[in-house]
C-alpha positions as CSV (number, residue, x, y, z in Angstrom):
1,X,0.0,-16.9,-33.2
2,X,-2.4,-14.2,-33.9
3,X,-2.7,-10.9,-31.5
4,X,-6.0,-12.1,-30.0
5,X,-4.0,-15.1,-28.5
6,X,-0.9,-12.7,-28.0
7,X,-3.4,-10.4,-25.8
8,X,-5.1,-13.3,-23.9
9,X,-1.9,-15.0,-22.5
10,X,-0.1,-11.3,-22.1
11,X,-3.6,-10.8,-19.7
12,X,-3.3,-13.8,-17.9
13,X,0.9,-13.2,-16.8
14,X,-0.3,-9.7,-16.1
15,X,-2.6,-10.9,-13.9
16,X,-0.1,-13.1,-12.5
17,X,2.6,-10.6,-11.8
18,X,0.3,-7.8,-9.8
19,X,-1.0,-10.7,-7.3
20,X,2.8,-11.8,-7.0
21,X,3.2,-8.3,-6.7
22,X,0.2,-7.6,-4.0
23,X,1.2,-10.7,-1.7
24,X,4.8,-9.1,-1.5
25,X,3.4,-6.0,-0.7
26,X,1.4,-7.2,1.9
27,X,4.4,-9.8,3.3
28,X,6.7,-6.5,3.5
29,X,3.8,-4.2,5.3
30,X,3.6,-7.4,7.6
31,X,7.3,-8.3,8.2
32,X,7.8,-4.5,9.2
33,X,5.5,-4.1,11.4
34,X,6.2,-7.1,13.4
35,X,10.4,-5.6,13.4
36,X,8.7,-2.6,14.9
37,X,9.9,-0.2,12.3
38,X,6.4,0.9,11.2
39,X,3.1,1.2,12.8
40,X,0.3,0.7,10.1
41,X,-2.6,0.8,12.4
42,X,-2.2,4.3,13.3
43,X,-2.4,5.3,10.1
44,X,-6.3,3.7,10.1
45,X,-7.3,6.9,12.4
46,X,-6.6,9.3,10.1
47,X,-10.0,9.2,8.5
48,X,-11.4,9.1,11.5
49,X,-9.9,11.9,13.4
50,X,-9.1,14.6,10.6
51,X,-9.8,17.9,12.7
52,X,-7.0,20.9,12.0
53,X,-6.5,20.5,15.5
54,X,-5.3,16.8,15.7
55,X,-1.7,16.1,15.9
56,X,-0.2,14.8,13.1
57,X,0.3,10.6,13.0
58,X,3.8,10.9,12.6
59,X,5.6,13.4,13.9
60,X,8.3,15.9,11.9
61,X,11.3,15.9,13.7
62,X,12.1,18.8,11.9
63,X,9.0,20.8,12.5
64,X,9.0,20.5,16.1
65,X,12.8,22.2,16.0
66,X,11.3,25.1,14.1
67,X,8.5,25.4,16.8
68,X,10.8,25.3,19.6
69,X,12.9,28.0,17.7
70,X,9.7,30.3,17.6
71,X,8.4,29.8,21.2
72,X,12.2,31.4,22.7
């Protein structure tokens, strides 16, 4: 077996690992969003509505604590 062959079937099962890899990806994204753990779609405005002044897609528990701290 020479390393041109080597290369060309490591390539190929490469290949074949990332898709296996990508579907998963996109079953998980798809199987939590339907549990209602995660909501991807709202993360598709964020290009859209980027001013400083937007609130933030997901909020910081921990943030708005410190801001309520502040504002007493």
């Amino acid at each position: 077996m020479e390393l041109r062959e080597l290369q060309g079937y490591a390539s190929f099962f490469m290949t074949i690992f990332l898709v296996v890899m990508l579907y998963g990806y996109i079953i998980h994204l798809y199987r939590s969003e339907k549990k209602g753990e995660n909501d991807y779609e709202r993360f598709g405005n964020i290009a859209l509505d980027d001013e400083i002044s937007s609130d933030p897609v997901v909020p910081n528990p921990k943030a708005q604590k410190e801001n309520e701290e502040q504002n007493k």
